[in-house]
N, C-alpha and C positions, 0 to 999 in steps of 0.2 A: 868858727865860734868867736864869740865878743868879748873883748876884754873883758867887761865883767862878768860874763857866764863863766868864762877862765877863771877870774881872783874867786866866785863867787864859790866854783866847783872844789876850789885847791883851800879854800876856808871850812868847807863843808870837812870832805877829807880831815883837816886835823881837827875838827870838834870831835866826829866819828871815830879818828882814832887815841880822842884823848889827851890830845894836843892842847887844845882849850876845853878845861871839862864846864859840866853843868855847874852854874853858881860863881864862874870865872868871870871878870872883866876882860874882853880883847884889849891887845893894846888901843893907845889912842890911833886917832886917824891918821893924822901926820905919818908916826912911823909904821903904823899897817900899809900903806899905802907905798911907803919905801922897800920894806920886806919884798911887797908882792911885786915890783915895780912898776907898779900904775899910777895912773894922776886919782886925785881925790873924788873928782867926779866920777870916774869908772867905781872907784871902792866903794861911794854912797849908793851905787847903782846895785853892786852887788850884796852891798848889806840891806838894800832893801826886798831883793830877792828871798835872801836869808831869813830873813824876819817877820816875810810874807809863809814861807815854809816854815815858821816856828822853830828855828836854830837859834836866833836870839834873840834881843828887846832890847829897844833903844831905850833907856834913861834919861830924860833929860835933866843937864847939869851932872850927870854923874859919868856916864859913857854908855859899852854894849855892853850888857850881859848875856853870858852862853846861858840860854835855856831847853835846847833840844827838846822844844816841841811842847814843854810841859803847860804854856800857859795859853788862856784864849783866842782863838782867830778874829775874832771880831773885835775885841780887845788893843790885838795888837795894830788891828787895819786903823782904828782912833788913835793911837798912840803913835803912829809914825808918822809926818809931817807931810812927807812925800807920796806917804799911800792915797788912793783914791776915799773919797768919803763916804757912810752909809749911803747915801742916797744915791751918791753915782755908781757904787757897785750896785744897789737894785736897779739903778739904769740900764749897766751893763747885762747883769742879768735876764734880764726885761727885753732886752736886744736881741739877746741870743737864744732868748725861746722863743720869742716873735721866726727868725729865718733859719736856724740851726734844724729844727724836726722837720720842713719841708725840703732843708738840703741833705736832709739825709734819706726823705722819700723818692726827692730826684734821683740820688745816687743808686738808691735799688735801683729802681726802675729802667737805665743803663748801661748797671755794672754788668762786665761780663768776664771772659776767662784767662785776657790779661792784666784788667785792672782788680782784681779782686788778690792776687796776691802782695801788691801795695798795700793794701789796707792792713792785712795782717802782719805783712813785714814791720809797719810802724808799732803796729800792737804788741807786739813780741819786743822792738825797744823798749818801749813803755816797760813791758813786765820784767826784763834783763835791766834795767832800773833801779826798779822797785826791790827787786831780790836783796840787790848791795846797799840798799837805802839813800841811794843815790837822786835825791828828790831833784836835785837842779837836772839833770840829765830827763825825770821822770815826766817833770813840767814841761819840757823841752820838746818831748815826744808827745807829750798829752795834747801842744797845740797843735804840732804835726798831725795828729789822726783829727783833730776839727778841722783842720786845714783843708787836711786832705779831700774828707768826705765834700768840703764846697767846694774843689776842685771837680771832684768826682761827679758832682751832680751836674755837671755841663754845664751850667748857669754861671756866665763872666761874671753878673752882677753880685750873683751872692758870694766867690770867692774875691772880689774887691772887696767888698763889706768887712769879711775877715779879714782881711790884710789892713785896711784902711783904720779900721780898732785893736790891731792885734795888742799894742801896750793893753790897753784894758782889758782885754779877756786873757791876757797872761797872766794877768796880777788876780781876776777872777780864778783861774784854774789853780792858782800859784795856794793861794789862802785854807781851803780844804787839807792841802798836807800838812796843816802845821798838827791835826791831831796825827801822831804820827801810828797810833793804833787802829786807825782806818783808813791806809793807803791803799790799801788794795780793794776797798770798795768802786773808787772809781775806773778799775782795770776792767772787774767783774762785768759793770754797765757798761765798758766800750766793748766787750767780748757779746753781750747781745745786743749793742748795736751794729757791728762788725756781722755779727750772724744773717742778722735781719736784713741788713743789705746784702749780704753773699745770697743769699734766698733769694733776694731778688722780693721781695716782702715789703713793699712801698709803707703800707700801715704801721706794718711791726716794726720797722725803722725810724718811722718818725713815733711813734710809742715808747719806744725803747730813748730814742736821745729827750722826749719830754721827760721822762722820769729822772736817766742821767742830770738833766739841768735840775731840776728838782730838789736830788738829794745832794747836787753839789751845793746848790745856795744854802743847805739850810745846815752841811756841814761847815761850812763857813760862817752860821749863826747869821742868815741874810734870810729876809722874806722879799716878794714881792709881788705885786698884781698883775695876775696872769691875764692876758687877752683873752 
């Protein structure tokens, strides 16, 4: 794991337990970044993680504020410097319903009775996650099962494709959790797209991940034009 998945994991941790409550400024950066002891660049890394999850909001001129989730995703996606911008997360989005439903019909059509418990292994992290509210771990797994499935699908070029964008469809997947009362929407649609692949269901699997991208953009307050 990366240093900032580390500072990002061990910051989550003390918001969750309290440490930094809701309405708190974190310290400044300088000394966050001495606490945790990482360079300032890993800590900007991981406060951008955080803030993509809706753990806090950068202020600018003022510092972070702990907000645990309570305020807008697409809000915060303009409000961070670093984050990708409307138009490139519809981009991103746009990408990955473009090859994401066909590599997951690939992958039916493939899977068989030693790759089919990979799939679920990852989904069961995902959900052992989510229980503890452990969203940096949840995201973590969530790219793991897209990952996966373009691995799964045989197809070298479409699991490059994922590798080659994984920044941006991290920070795609990442945005969704900041409501933090509908995290386990996205477990649900990898559980019938996970299905629909074990079936062996070439349709239902690319059905199932179109609707998945679907409800992720637009829980991330994203639209964009479908092929």
């Amino acid at each position: 794991m990366s240093m900032p998945n580390i500072a990002a994991q061990t910051l989550q941790r003390q918001i969750l337990s309290g440490t930094y409550k809701t309405g708190q400024m974190l310290p400044g950066q300088r000394d966050l970044a001495e606490s945790l002891g990482i360079s300032r660049a890993s800590l900007r890394e991981a406060l951008s993680m955080l803030e993509a999850l809706g753990f806090i909001r950068s202020m600018p001129g003022k510092g972070t504020l702990v907000t645990s989730g309570r305020s807008n995703p697409a809000a915060k996606a303009k409000a961070t410097s670093a984050a990708p911008s409307s138009a490139e997360l519809q981009s991103t989005f746009q990408l990955r319903y473009i090859f994401e439903p066909d590599a997951a019909a690939l992958a039916a059509r493939v899977i068989n009775m030693h790759t089919t418990p990979r799939l679920w292994a990852v989904q069961a992290r995902f959900e052992d996650a989510l229980k503890t509210v452990d969203l940096v771990s949840a995201s973590q797994a969530d790219l793991a099962f897209h990952q996966l499935i373009a691995e799964l699908s045989g197809n070298s070029g479409l699991l490059q494709i994922s590798r080659d964008f994984e920044t941006r469809i991290s920070h795609s997947l990442r945005l969704p959790f900041a409501d933090h009362s509908r995290i386990w929407e996205p477990a649900e649609e990898h559980r019938a797209i996970a299905a629909a692949i074990s079936a062996g269901d070439a349709d239902g699997a690319r059905a199932a991940m179109q609707v998945h991208l679907l409800h992720t953009a637009a829980r991330a307050g994203i639209s964009f034009l479908q092929p």
